[in-house]
PAGU-773479 format. One record per residue (C-alpha): x, y, z; residue number from 1; residue in one letter. Coordinates in steps of 0.5 Angstrom, whole numbers, padded with zeros to 4 digits, always signed. Last residue first. Layout:
REM PAGU-773479
(r (X; Y; Z); NUM; A)
...
END
This chain:
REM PAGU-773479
(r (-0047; -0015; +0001); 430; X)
(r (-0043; -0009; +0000); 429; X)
(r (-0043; -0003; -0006); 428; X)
(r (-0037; -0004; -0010); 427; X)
(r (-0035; +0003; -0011); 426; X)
(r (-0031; +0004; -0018); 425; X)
(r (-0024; +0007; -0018); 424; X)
(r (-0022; +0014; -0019); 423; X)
(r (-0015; +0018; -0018); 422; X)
(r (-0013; +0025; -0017); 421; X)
(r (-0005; +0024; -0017); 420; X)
(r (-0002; +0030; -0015); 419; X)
(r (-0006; +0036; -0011); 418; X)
(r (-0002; +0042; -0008); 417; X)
(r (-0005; +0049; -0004); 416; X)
(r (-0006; +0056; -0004); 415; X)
(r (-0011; +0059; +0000); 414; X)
(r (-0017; +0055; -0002); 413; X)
(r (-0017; +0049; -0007); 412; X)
(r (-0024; +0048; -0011); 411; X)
(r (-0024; +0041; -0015); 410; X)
(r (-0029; +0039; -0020); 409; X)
(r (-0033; +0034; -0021); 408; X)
(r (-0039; +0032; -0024); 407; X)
(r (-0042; +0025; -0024); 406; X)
(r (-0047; +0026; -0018); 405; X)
(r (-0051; +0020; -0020); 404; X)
(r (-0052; +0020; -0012); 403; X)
(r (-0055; +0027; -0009); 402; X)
(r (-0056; +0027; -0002); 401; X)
(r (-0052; +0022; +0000); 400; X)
(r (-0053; +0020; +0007); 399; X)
(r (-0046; +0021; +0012); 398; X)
(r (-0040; +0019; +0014); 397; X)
(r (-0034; +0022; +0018); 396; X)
(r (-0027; +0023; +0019); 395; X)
(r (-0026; +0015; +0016); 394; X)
(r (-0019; +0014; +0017); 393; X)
(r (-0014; +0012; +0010); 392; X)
(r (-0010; +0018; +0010); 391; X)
(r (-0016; +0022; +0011); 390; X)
(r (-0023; +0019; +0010); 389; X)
(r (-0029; +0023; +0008); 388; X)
(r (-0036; +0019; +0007); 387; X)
(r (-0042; +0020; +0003); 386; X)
(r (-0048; +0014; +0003); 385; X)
(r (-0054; +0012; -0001); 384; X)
(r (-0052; +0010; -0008); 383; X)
(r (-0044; +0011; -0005); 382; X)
(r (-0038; +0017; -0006); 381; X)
(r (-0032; +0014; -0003); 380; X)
(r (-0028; +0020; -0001); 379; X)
(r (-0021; +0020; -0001); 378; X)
(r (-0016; +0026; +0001); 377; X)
(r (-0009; +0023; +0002); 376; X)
(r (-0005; +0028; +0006); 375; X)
(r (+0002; +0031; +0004); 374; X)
(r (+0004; +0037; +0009); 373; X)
(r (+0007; +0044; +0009); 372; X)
(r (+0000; +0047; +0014); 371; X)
(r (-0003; +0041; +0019); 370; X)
(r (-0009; +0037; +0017); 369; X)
(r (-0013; +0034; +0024); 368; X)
(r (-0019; +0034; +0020); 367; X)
(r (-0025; +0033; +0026); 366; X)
(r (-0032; +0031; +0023); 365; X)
(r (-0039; +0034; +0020); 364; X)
(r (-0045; +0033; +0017); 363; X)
(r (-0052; +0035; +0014); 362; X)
(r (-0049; +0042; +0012); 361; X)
(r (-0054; +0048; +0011); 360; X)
(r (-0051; +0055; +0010); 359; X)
(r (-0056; +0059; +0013); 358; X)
(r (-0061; +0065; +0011); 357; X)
(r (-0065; +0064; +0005); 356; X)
(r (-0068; +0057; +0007); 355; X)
(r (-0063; +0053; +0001); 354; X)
(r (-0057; +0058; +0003); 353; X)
(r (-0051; +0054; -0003); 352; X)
(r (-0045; +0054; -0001); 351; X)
(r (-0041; +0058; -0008); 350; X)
(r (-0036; +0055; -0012); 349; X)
(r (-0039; +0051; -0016); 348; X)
(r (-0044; +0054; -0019); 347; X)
(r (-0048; +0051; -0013); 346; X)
(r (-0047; +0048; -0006); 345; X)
(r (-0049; +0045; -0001); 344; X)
(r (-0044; +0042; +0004); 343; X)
(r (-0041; +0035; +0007); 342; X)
(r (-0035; +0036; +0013); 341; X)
(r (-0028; +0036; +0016); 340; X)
(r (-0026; +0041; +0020); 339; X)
(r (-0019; +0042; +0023); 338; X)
(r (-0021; +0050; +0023); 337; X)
(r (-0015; +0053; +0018); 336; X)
(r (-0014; +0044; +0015); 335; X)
(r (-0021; +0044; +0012); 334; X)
(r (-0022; +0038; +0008); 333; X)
(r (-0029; +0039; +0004); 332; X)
(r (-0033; +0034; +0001); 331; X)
(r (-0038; +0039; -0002); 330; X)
(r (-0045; +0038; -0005); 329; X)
(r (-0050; +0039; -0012); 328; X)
(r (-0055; +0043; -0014); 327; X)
(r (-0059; +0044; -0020); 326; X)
(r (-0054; +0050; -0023); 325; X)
(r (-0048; +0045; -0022); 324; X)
(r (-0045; +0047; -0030); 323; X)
(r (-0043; +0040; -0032); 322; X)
(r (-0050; +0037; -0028); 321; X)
(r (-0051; +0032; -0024); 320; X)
(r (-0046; +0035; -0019); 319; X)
(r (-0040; +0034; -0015); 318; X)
(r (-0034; +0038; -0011); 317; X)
(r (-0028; +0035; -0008); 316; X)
(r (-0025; +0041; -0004); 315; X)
(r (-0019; +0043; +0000); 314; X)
(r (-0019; +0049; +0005); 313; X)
(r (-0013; +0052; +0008); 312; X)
(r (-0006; +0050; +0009); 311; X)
(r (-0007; +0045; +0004); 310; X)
(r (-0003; +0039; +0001); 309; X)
(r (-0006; +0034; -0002); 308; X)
(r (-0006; +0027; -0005); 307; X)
(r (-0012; +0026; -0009); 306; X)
(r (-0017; +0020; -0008); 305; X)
(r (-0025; +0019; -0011); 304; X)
(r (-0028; +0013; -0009); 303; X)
(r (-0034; +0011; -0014); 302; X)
(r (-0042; +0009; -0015); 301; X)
(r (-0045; +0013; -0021); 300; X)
(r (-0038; +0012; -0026); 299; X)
(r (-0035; +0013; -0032); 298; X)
(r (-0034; +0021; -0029); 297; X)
(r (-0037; +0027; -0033); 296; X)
(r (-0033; +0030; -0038); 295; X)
(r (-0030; +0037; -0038); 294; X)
(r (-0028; +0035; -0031); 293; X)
(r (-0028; +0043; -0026); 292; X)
(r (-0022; +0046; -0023); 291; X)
(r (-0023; +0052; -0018); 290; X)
(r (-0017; +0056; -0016); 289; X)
(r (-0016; +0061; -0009); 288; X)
(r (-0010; +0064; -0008); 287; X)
(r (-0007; +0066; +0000); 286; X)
(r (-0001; +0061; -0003); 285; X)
(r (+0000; +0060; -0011); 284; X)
(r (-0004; +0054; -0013); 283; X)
(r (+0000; +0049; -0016); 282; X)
(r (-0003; +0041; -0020); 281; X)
(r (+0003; +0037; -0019); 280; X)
(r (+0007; +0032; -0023); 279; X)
(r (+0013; +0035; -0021); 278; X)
(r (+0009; +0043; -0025); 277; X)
(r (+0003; +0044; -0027); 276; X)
(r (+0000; +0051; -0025); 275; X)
(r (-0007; +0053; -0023); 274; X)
(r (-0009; +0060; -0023); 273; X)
(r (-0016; +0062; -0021); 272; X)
(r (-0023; +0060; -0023); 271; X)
(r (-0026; +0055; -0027); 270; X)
(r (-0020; +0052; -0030); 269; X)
(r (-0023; +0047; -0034); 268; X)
(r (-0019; +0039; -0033); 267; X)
(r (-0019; +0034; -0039); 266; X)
(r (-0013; +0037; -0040); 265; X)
(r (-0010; +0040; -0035); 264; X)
(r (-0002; +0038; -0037); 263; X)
(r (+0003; +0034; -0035); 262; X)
(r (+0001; +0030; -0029); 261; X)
(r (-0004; +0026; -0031); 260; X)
(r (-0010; +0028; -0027); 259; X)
(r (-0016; +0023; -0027); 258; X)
(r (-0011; +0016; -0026); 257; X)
(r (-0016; +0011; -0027); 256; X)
(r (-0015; +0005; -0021); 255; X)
(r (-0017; -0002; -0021); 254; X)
(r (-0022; -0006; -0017); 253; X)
(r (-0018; -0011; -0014); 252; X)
(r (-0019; -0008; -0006); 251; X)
(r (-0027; -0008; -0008); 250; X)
(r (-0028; -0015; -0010); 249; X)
(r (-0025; -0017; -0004); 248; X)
(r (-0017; -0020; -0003); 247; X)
(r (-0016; -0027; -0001); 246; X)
(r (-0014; -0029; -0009); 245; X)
(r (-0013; -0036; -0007); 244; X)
(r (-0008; -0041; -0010); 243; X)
(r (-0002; -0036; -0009); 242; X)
(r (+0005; -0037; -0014); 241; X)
(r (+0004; -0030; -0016); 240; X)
(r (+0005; -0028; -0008); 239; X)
(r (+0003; -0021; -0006); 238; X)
(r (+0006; -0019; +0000); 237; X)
(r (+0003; -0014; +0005); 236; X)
(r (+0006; -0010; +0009); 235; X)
(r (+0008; -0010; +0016); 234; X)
(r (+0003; -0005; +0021); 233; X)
(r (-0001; -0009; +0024); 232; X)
(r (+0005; -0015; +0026); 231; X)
(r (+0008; -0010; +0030); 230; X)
(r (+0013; -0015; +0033); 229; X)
(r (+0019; -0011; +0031); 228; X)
(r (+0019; -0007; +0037); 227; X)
(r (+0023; -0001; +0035); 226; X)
(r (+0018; +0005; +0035); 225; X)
(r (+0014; +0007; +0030); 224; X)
(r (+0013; +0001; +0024); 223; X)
(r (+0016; +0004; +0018); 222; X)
(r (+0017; -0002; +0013); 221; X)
(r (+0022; -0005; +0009); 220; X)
(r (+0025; -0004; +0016); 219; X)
(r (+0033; -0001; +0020); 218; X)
(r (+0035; -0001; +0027); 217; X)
(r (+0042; +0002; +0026); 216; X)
(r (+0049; +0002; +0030); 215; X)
(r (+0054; +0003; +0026); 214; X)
(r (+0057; -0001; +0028); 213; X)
(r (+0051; -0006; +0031); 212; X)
(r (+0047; -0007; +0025); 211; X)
(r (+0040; -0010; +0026); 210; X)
(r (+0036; -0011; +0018); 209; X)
(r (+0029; -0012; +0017); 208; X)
(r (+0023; -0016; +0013); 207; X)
(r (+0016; -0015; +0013); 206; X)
(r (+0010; -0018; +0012); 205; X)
(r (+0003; -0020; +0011); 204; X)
(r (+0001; -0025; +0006); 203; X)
(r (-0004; -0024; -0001); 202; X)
(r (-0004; -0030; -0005); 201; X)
(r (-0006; -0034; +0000); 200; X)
(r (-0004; -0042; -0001); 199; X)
(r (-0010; -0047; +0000); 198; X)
(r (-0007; -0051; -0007); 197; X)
(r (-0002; -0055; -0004); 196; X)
(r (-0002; -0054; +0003); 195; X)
(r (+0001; -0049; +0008); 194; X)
(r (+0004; -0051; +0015); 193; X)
(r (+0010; -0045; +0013); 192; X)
(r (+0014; -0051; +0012); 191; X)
(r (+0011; -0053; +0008); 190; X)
(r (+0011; -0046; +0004); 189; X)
(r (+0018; -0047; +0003); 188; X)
(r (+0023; -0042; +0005); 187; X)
(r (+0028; -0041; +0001); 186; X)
(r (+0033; -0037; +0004); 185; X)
(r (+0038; -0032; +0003); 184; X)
(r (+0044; -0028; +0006); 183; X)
(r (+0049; -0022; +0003); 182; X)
(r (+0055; -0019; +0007); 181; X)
(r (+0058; -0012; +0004); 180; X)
(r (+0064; -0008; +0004); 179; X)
(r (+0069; -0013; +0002); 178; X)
(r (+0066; -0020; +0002); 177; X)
(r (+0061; -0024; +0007); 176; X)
(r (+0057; -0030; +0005); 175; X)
(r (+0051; -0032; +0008); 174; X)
(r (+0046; -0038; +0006); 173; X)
(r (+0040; -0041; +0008); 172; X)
(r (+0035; -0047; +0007); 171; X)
(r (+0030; -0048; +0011); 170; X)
(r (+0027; -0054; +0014); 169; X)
(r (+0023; -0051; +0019); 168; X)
(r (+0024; -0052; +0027); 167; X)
(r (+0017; -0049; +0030); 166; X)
(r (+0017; -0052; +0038); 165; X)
(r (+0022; -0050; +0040); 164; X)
(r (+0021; -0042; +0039); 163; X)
(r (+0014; -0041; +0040); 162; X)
(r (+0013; -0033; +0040); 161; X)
(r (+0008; -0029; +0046); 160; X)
(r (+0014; -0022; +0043); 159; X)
(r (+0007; -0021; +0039); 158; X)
(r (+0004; -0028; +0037); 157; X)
(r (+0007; -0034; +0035); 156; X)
(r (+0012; -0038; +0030); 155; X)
(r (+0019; -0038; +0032); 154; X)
(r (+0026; -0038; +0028); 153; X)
(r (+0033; -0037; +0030); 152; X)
(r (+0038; -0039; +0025); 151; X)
(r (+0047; -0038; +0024); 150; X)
(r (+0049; -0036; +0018); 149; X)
(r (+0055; -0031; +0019); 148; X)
(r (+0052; -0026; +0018); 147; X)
(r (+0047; -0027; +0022); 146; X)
(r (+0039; -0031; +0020); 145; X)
(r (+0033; -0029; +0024); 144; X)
(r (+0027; -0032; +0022); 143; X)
(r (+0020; -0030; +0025); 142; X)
(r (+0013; -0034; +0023); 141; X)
(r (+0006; -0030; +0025); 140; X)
(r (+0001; -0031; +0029); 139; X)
(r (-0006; -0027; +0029); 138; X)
(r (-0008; -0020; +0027); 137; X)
(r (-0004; -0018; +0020); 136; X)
(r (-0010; -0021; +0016); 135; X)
(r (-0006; -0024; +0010); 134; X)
(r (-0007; -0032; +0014); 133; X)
(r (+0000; -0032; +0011); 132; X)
(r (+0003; -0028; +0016); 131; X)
(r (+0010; -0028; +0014); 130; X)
(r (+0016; -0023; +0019); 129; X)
(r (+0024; -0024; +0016); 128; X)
(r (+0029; -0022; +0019); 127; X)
(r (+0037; -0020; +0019); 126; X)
(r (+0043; -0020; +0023); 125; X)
(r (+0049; -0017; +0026); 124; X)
(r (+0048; -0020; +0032); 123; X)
(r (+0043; -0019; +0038); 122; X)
(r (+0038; -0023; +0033); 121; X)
(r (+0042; -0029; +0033); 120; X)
(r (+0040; -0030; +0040); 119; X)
(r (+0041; -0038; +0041); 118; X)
(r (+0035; -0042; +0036); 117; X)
(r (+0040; -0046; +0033); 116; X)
(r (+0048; -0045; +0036); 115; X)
(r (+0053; -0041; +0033); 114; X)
(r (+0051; -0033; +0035); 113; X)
(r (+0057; -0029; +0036); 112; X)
(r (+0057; -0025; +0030); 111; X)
(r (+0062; -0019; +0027); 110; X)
(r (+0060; -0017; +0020); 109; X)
(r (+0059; -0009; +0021); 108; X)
(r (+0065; -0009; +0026); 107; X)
(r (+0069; -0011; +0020); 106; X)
(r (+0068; -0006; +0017); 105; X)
(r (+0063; -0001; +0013); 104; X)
(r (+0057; -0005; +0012); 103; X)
(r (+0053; -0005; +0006); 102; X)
(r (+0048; -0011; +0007); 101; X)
(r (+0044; -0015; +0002); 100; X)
(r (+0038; -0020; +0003); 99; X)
(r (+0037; -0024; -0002); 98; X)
(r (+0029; -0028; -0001); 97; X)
(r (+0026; -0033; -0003); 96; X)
(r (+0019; -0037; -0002); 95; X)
(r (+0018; -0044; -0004); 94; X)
(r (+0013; -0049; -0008); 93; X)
(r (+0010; -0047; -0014); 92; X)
(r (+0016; -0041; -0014); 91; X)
(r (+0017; -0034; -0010); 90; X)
(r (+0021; -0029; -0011); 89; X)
(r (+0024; -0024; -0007); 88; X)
(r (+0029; -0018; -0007); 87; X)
(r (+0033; -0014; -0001); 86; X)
(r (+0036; -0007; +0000); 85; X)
(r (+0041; -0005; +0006); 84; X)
(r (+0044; +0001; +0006); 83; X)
(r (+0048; +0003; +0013); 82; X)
(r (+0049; +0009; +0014); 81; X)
(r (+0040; +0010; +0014); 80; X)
(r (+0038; +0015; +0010); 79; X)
(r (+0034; +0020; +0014); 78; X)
(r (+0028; +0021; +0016); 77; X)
(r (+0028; +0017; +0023); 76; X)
(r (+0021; +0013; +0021); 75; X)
(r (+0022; +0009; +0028); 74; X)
(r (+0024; +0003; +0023); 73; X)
(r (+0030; +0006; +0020); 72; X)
(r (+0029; +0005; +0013); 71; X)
(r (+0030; +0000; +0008); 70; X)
(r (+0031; +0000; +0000); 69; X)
(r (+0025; -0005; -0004); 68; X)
(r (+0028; -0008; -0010); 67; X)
(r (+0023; -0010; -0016); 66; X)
(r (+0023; -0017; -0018); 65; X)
(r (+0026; -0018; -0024); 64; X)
(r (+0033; -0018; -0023); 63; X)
(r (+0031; -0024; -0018); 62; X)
(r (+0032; -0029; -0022); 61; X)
(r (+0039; -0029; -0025); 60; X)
(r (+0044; -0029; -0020); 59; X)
(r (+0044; -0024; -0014); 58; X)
(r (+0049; -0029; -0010); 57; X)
(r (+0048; -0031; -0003); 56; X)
(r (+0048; -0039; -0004); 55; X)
(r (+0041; -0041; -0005); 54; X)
(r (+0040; -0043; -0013); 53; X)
(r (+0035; -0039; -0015); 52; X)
(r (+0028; -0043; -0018); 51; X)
(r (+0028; -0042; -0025); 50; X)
(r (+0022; -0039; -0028); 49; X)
(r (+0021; -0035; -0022); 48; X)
(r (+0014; -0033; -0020); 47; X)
(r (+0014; -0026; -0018); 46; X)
(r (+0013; -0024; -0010); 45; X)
(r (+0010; -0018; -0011); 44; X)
(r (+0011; -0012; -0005); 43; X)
(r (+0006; -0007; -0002); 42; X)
(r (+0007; -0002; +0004); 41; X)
(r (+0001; +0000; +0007); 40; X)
(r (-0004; +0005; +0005); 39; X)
(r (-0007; +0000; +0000); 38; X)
(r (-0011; +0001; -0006); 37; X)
(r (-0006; +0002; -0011); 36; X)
(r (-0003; -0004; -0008); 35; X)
(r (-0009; -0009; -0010); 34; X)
(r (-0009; -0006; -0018); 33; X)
(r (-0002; -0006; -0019); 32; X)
(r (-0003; -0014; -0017); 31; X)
(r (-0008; -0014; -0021); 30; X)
(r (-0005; -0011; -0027); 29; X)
(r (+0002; -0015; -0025); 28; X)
(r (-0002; -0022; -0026); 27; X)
(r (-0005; -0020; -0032); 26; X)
(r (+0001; -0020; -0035); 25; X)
(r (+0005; -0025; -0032); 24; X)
(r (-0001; -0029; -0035); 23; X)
(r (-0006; -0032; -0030); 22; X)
(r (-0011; -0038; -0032); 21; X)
(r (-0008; -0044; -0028); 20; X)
(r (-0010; -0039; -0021); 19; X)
(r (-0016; -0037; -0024); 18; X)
(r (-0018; -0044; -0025); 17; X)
(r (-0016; -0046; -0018); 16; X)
(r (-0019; -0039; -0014); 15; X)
(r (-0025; -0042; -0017); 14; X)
(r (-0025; -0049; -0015); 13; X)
(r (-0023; -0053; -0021); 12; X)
(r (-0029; -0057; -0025); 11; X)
(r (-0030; -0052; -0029); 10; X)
(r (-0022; -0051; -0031); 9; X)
(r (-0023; -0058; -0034); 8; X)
(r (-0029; -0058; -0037); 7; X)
(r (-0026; -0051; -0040); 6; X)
(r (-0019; -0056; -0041); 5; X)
(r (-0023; -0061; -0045); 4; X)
(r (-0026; -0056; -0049); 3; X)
(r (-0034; -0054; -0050); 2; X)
(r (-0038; -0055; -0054); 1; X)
END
């Protein structure tokens, strides 16, 4: 018989009853399982036991929740002068968000806006960019707050944004001491026109800092140039306190680290020298190495990823067989010709010349690799179909010739570095 809270959970939509049912505990494996598939930012929003109380202070419920450091937001490579680090939590009902902001005087501080809605963001400032939908391609709110308290905020597309009509009841706080200003708001989700139990648990965003001495542009996120209004390139936000999980079956499946960064084990060195060493696997430049599983992979429909640097060729390699005597194929990513392509291969080395006298590749595309570079090489390796994709692009796709290929090696040609080699299950699309 079942008890009054299972009939209870039943009658709940589903995303309701996940949403009652969820641990802190299982609520951080998910997320770590939906931001190990992004090749966006990804920040939590942990559920605060206590709300915070707005006044500008790092008190007690954000030493949890993990601290994101900005960068220039044109992707500069180097440490801005300016740090500026920020934290979130959320509660049933309310965002938060403590921004602080090393300065060097009083020029760092100075602000001239004092009217709502005036043009806050030509001071020192920070902002906050949501898109609750989660798609990054529709409207977004924007909330600009100076270092001496002053808002601005819209809601709209790109720089087409609303700025009268949207008012939100916020609540914010800055405070200026020596050599840093804070400011903090809570949003509450009303105000964000969502309605109890229809709230995502996955959001874009992105939150960003102007600093006029010195005078420095700076992001969580990368965005390219210095339009802030990029609203595809935000990252996302995972919200704990989120009603509906809007993320596929395929973004939650979680990820199994195949390479544990200290050693070989589980692995077979084939052929060559590999060394372990900063969690990488190393071939020596002008080597060649061939590394092979020693147990198959658990899965017949996967995606397969490493992070790579190769200045020649770097191989995913797949067999139904431990010793690839009956055929198996190559992904291959070859920086040398900027080619990508599928090949026929057995012994695990060798391209395979079924006719006698020609190398068979059903299928090739571009690989737009350059030499010292770290790339994601990553192949979903499906019941009917193969495909290549480089940092998150699909370079090519082709008909899988041999599925059930569990097997699986790596062959890295010319040198070359490979971390994090990790699995996840493919779930084939309806």
């Amino acid at each position: 018989m079942r008890t009054a809270l299972t009939a209870l959970l039943a009658l709940l939509p589903a995303s309701a009853a996940l949403a009652q049912q969820a641990a802190p505990a299982d609520e951080a494996a998910r997320f770590a399982g939906f931001r190990g598939g992004k090749d966006l930012l990804t920040y939590r929003a942990i559920l605060a036991e206590k709300a915070p109380a707005v006044d500008g202070e790092p008190d007690e419920a954000y030493k949890l929740a993990e601290e994101m450091r900005f960068v220039f937001i044109n992707g500069t490579q180097r440490p801005p002068k300016a740090a500026t680090t920020a934290r979130l939590v959320c509660t049933r009902d309310a965002l938060y968000v403590l921004f602080r902001c090393a300065h060097s005087g009083p020029g760092a501080v100075n602000w001239s806006r004092k009217t709502h809605d005036s043009d806050v963001w030509s001071d020192n400032c920070v902002e906050v960019f949501l898109d609750p939908s989660g798609t990054g391609a529709g409207g977004y709110y924007q909330m600009t707050v100076n270092a001496g308290g002053t808002v601005a905020d819209s809601y709209g597309r790109g720089r087409q944004r609303d700025q009268k009509s949207w008012n939100p009841k916020l609540q914010v706080a800055a405070k200026v001491r020596p050599g840093e200003w804070t400011a903090e708001l809570k949003i509450p989700f009303d105000q964000l026109r969502l309605k109890p139990g229809k709230i995502n648990k996955v959001w874009r965003m992105n939150l960003t800092r102007f600093n006029l001495a010195p005078a420095e542009d700076t992001s969580w996120c990368v965005l390219g140039d210095y339009n802030s209004h990029v609203p595809g390139r935000f990252g996302y936000l995972w919200v704990d306190a989120g009603d509906v999980l809007n993320a596929t079956a395929q973004e939650m499946q979680p990820w199994e680290a195949i390479f544990d960064g200290k050693s070989l084990t589980g692995w077979r060195v084939q052929r060559g020298e590999v060394a372990v060493r900063d969690v990488m696997m190393i071939v020596a430049p002008d080597e060649t190495a061939v590394l092979v599983r020693e147990k198959p992979l658990p899965y017949d429909d996967l995606i397969i990823r490493a992070e790579v640097v190769s200045d020649k060729q770097f191989r995913f390699m797949f067999a139904r067989d431990p010793d690839n005597r009956k055929m198996g194929f190559y992904a291959t990513f070859i920086n040398l010709i900027n080619e990508s392509n599928v090949a026929l291969m057995k012994d695990w080395e060798y391209w395979c010349p079924p006719m006698g006298f020609h190398l068979t590749i059903p299928h090739y595309g571009p690989c737009p690799m350059r030499d010292g570079t770290w790339y994601r090489c990553e192949v979903p390796l499906g019941p009917g179909r193969v495909s290549l994709m480089l940092d998150g692009r699909v370079l090519l796709a082709t008909p899988n010739l041999y599925p059930k290929a569990r097997y699986f090696g790596l062959h890295i040609i010319g040198g070359g570095k490979v971390r994090d080699v990790r699995i996840r299950r493919l779930i084939a699309s309806k």
